[in-house]
C-alpha positions, 0 to 999 in steps of 0.5 A, spaced: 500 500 500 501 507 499 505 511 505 497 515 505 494 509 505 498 505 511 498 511 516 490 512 515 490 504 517 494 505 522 490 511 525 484 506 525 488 500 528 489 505 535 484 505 540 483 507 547 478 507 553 474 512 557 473 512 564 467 510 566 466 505 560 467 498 559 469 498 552 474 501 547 473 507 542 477 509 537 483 513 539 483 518 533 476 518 532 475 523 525 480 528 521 480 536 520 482 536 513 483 542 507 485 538 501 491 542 495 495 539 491 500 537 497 495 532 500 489 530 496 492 525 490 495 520 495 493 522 503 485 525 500 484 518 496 486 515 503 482 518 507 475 517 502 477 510 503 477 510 510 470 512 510 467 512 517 472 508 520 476 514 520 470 521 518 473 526 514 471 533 516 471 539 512 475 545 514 474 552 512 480 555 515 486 551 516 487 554 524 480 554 526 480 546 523 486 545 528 483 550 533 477 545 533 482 539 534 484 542 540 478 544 543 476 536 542 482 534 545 480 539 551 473 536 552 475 529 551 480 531 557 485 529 552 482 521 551 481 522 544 485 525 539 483 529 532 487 529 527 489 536 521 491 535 515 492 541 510 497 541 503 503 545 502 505 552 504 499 557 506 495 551 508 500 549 513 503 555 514 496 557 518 497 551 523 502 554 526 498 558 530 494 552 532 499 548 533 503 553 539 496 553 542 495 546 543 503 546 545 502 552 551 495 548 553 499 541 553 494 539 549 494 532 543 493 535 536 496 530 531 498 535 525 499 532 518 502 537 512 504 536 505 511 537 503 515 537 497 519 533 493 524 528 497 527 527 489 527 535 488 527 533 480 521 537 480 523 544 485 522 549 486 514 546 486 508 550 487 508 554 495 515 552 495 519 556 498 526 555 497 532 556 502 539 557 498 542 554 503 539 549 505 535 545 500 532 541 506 529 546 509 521 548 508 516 551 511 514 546 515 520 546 518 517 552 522 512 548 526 519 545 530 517 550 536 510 549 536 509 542 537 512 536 542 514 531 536 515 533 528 518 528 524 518 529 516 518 521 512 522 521 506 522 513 506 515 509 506 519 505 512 520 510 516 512 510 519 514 504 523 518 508 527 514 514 526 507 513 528 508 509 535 512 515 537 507 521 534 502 516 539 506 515 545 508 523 546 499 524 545 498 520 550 504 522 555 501 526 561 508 530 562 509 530 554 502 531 552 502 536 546 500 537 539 504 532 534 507 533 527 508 530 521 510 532 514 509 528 508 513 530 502 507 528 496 512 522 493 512 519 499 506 519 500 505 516 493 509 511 494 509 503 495 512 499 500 510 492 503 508 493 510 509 489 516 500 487 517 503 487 524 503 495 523 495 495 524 494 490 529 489 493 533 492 495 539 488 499 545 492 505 549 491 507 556 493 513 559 499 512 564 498 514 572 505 516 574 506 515 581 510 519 585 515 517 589 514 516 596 520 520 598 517 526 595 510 523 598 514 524 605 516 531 605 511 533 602 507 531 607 512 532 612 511 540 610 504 540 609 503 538 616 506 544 619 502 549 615 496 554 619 494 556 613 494 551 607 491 553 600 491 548 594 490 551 587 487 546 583 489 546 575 488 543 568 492 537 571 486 535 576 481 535 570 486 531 565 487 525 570 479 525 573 481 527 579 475 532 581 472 527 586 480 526 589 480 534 589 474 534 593 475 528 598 482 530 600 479 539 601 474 536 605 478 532 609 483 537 612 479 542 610 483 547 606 480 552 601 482 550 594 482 555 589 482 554 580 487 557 576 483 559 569 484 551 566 482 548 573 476 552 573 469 546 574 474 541 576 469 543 583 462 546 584 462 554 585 457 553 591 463 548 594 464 550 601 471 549 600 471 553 593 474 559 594 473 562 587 478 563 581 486 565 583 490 571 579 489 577 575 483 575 572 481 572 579 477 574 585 479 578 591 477 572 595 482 568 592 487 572 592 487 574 599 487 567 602 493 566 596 496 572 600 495 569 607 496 562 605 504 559 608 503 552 604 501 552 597 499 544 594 499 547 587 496 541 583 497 540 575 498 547 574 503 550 570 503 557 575 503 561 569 503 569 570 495 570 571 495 565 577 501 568 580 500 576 579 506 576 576 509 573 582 505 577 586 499 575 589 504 570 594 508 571 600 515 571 599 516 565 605 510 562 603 511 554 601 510 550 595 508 544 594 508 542 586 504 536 583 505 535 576 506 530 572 511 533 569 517 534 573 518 541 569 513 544 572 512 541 579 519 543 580 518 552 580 519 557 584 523 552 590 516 547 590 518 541 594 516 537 587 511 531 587 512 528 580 505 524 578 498 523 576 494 529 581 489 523 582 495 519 585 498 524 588 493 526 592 490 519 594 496 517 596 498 524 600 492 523 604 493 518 609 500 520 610 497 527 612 494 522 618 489 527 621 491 533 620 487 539 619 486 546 617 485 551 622 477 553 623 479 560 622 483 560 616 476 555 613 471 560 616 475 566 612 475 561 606 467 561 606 467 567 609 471 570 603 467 566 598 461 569 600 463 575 599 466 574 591 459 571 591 455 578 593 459 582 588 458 578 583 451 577 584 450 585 585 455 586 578 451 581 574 443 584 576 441 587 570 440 595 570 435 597 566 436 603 561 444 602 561 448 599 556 449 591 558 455 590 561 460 583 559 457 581 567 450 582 566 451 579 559 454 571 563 450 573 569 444 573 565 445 566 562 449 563 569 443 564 573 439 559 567 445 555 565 444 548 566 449 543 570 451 540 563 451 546 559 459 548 557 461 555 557 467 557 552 471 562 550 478 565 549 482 572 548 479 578 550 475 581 556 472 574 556 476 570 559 476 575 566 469 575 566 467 567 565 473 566 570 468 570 576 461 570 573 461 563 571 459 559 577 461 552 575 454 547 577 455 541 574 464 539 572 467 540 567 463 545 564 467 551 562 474 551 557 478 558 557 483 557 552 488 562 556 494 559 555 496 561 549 491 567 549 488 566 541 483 571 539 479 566 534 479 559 538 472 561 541 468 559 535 473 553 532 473 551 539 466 551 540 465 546 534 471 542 536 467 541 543 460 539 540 463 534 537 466 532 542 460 532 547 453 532 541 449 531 548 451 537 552 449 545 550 456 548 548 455 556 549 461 560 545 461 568 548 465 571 543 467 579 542 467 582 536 474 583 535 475 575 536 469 574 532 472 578 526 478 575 526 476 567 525 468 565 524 467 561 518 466 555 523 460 557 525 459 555 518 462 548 519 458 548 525 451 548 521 455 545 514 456 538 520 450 539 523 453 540 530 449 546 534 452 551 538 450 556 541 454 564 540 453 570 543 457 575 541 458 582 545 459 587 540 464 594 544 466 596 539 473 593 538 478 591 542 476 594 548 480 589 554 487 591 551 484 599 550 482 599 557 490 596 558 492 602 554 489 606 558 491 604 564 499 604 563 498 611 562 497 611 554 491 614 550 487 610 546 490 607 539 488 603 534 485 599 539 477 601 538 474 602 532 473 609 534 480 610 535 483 606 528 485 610 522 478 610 518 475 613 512 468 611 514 467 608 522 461 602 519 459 596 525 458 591 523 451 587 522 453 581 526 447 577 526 447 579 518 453 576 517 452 569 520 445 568 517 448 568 510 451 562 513 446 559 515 445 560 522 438 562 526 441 569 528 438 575 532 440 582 535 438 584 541 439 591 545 438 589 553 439 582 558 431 581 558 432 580 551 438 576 551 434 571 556 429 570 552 433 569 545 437 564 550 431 559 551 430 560 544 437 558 541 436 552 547 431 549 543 433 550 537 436 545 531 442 549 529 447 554 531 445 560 533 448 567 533 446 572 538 449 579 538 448 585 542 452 591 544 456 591 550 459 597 555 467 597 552 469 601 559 465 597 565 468 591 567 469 586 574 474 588 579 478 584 584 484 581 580 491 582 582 497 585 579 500 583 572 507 586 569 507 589 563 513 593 560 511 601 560 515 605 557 521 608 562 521 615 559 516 617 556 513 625 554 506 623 558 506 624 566 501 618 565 505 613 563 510 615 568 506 615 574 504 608 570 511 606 571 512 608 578 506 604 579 509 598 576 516 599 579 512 598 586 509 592 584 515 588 581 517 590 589 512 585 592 514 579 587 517 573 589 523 571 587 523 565 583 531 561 585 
């Protein structure tokens, strides 16, 4: 058979268990595909001979085709893998973004991209670019920062060692991220006997490192002397299904546990140990007991600088335990490491801990601080009559009807703030912010990507206008595969988080509205015009009664909808921590300068990572 031909029937030979379930299912279940001369001949003939045994899907876009894959992976907890394929040059050159999303997020995406010609004969070929000095380079060679794997396969062969390598980094806890394969078009045209052992079915669980036990130990040793203990709960905790452990170890030595944004749902908002969302996007009650906490268990988070404030938000002699799978990870900012599954970890961690507890006050400050981040955001989210809808009022309005198996998503942009504290978590594993990579342009792809994902459960995608602008051809996928979303678009004009961060450093408002672009005619767009050409239901609303009511009719409805309303660009929820970012240090403006000085003393309260 044809290289094409062997790796499809590989992909399909790959099987997987989910948790909970007695059989097994396809660990590749679909690929993402846009075909050109670089793939269709020989990889495109494959896949149309695979049939249902491997579905091909139709891209409009080739990074929101692989922002799908990654929005799958997220949603399946990274159990099940989607593939992308593109042709040569352009096409595979727009993965790249996709790619660097899935790296940041440590999420398995499998990218498959044309190449040129192993033989040469026929170079420079069409979207090849050429490098002088080096014949071997192409652009594909650009996704080597981006991925955890790359490999290019210039001999048929070389797939017996490729694929069960590609597979093995998709399913590694510590080394999960996007994998890379380019196949150059002779290559994949040409013949080769393979080995039938190559596609005996073969059926992969994923892995449950244990810690070892000496790093149990001073773990513990360290925990038991804490007054003040807090655990931030990260993605981690999602992907290896340690929810209800979370829970079990919290409740039984009564320490708070607060989310970072990949953590969020991993428990209930209403929780009594929950104490809300961490960091710059979090709220004041996370942040406080994160600055009064003397030992941190920081589980399957990579304590990336909106968690941390930049370094800010903990004490300097606080301790850190860290429990990651990767050792990378688990080793930052002095942290006693534990290398392992968080669900091990934390099981095994607890009897260790013997009948330790909390101090009462420090839980009852927990619960009180809680309580009081509920009261704002509750008062926040209350629609004002008259006003233009603030984004609270906005995720207030379908928080208080969302249903335990609604799932929430979104990315860039003022969203991810918002959601973070006016998305109170009722049902697990109920929200994605892709905010490790912070791409404008994931929320609809994304979207489309979870609905395949979970078709049962109602995907909710708030996406602003400037996000929505630069990518939303997926909502045409969603109608075109039959997979209903539900897209609220808040239009403030712009991009109105980054001209509110402007501002706030001191500068003037620049390019960042549309009011404050360079334009000859300052023209809005219409929305939900726009995706009812695309074969959505679509409608304009002005007020958050009317945002309700539209809501319950998307829920009903059998194809994506679109809602649009205007939204406050100068409103937004209060109650994060510091971030650093560069203000200039001379500067013509007494404002910048006064945002520098309020930076420099800032950085004084950062901890100091060695």
């Amino acid at each position: 058979m044809t290289t094409a031909q062997a790796l499809v029937r590989f992909l399909i030979a790959q099987r997987t268990v989910l948790p909970g379930d007695d059989g097994d299912v396809a660990l590749f279940p679909g690929v993402f595909a846009i075909f050109g001369h670089g793939n269709v001949t020989s990889l495109g003939h494959a896949l149309q001979q695979a049939g249902d045994a491997l579905p091909t899907w139709r891209g409009q876009n080739e990074q929101g085709m692989a922002l799908a894959a990654v929005g799958y992976a997220k949603a399946k907890r990274r159990r099940q893998i989607m593939v992308a394929s593109t042709s040569i040059g352009p096409g595979a050159l727009n993965m790249v973004t996709a790619a660097g999303v899935a790296h940041a997020n440590r999420l398995p995406v499998l990218l498959l991209a044309g190449d040129t010609f192993v033989s040469r004969i026929p170079d420079p070929v069409l979207q090849q670019v050429e490098h002088f000095g080096d014949p071997t380079i192409t652009v594909n060679d650009a996704f080597k920062p981006v991925v955890r794997y790359w490999d290019r396969i210039v001999a048929p062969e070389q797939l017996l060692q490729s694929l069960p390598h590609a597979v093995d980094v998709l399913l590694d806890p510590a080394d999960c991220g996007p994998a890379f394969i380019a196949l150059p078009q002779d290559v994949q045209a040409e013949a080769f006997d393979f080995p039938a052992r190559l596609f005996d079915p073969v059926i992969h669980t994923i892995a449950r490192p244990r810690a070892d036990r000496a790093q149990l130990d001073r773990a513990a040793a360290l925990l038991r002397t804490a007054e003040r203990p807090l655990l931030i709960a990260g993605g981690g905790v999602h992907y290896s299904a340690a929810q209800a452990e979370l829970a079990r170890f919290a409740e039984r030595h009564g320490i708070p546990v607060v989310e970072t944004m990949a953590g969020k749902a991993c428990l209930l908002a209403a929780h009594p140990l929950n104490a809300g969302p961490v960091g710059v996007t979090g709220c004041a009650a996370a942040n406080a007991l994160a600055a009064a906490a003397d030992v941190v268990v920081a589980a399957g988070t990579r304590l990336q600088d909106f968690t941390t404030g930049s370094w800010t938000v903990f004490a300097e002699d606080s301790a850190f335990i860290g429990v990651n799978t990767a050792s990378f990870d688990a080793i930052k900012h002095r942290s006693v490491a534990v290398v392992g599954d968080a669900l091990e970890v934390l099981a095994e961690l607890a009897p260790r801990l013997g009948r330790y507890g909390a101090r009462a006050d420090w839980t009852a400050r927990s619960a009180r601080e809680a309580a009081s981040y509920h009261a704002y955001i509750d008062r926040i989210a209350a629609p004002i009559e008259g006003a233009v809808p603030t984004y609270a009022q906005v995720i207030g309005a379908i928080d208080r009807v969302a249903l335990p198996t609604d799932y929430a998503l979104t990315a860039a942009g003022g969203f991810p703030g918002e959601l973070n504290n006016g998305w109170r978590a009722k049902g697990l594993d109920s929200y994605d912010c892709e905010y490790g990579f912070s791409c404008m342009g994931y929320e609809i792809s994304g979207a489309w990507g979870a609905k395949m994902a979970m078709p049962d459960r109602e995907v909710i995608a708030f996406v602003g206008d400037g996000s929505y602008m630069m990518m939303n051809s997926d909502v045409y996928s969603s109608v075109l595969s039959g997979h209903k979303l539900i897209v609220i678009v808040c239009d403030n004009g712009g991009f109105a988080v980054i001209n509110r961060l402007q501002v706030n450093q001191g500068g003037v408002p620049f390019n960042n509205q549309l009011q404050d672009s360079r334009h000859a005619e300052l023209v809005r767009v219409d929305f939900a015009a726009h995706a009812a050409s695309m074969g959505c239901i679509s409608e304009t609303v002005s007020t958050i009664v009317e945002l309700s009511a539209a809501f319950e009719r998307a829920r009903v409805a059998e194809r994506t909808t679109v809602i649009v309303l205007q939204t406050d660009p100068d409103v937004w929820t209060e109650g994060g921590a510091f971030w650093e970012v560069g203000v200039p240090e001379v500067s013509d403006r007494p404002e910048v300068m006064a945002a520098k000085g309020a930076m420099q003393a800032g950085k004084a309260n950062q901890r100091i990572g060695v």
